[in-house]
C-alpha positions in Angstrom: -28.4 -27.7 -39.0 -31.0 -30.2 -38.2 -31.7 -32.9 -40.8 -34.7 -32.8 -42.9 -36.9 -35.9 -42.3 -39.8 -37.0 -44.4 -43.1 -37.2 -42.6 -44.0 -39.5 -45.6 -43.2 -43.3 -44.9 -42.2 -45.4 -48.1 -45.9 -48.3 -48.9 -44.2 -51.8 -48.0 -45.3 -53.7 -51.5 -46.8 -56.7 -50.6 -46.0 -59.4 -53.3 -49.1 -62.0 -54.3 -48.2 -65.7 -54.0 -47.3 -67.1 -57.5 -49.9 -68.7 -58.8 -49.7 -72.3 -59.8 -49.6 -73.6 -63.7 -52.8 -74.5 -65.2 -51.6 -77.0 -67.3 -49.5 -78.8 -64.1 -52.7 -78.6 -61.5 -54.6 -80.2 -64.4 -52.4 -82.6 -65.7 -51.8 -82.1 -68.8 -49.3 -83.8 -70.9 -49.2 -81.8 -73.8 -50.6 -78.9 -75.0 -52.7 -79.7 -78.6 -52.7 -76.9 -81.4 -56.4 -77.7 -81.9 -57.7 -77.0 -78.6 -58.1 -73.1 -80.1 -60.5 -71.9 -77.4 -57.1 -72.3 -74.6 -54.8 -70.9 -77.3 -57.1 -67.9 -77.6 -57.0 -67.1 -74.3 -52.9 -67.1 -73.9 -53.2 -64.5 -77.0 -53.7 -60.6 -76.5 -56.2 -58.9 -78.4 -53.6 -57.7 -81.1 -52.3 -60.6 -81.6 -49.1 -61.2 -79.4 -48.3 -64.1 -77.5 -48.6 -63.4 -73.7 -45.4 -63.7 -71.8 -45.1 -66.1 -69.4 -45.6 -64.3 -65.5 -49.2 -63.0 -67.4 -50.5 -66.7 -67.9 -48.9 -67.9 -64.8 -47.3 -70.9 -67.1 -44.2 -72.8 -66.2 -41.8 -72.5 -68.7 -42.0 -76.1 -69.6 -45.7 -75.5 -70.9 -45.0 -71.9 -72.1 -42.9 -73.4 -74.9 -45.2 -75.9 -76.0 -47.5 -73.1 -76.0 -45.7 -71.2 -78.2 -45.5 -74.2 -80.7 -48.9 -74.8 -80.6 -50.1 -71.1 -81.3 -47.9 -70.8 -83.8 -48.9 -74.2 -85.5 -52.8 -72.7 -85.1 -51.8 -69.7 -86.9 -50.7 -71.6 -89.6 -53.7 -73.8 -90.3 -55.9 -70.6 -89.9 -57.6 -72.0 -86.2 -56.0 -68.5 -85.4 -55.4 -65.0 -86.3 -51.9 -63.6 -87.0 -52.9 -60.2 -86.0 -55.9 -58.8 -83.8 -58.8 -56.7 -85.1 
């Protein structure tokens, strides 16, 4: 018996360079609850803080991120839940 072989070759996945922290290339110290046009963007549209690799955040920042969205909420600069 011969063995079968796949004229169909496997797509080598080319992986993108990790894109460097926004808050690190512009220095930022720390990230203000007030500032709700930058907190606006690291929300999705329902509401839901975006994970880290989506914002291309270093984890340092994505906690003070989290803070500061959540602080927002609170104080009505942002909405709980989307539309």
């Amino acid at each position: 018996m011969k063995p079968r072989t796949d004229s169909r070759k496997k797509a080598a996945r080319v992986e993108a360079p990790p894109r460097p922290c926004r808050f690190t290339r512009d220095d930022v110290f720390e990230i203000d609850y007030r500032d709700h046009k930058t907190l606006g963007r690291m929300v999705t549209s329902q509401g839901k803080i975006q994970p880290r690799k989506r914002n291309s955040v270093s984890a340092k920042y994505q906690r003070q991120l989290k803070v500061a969205i959540k602080r927002a909420r609170f104080l009505a600069l942002l909405p709980y839940v989307g539309e």
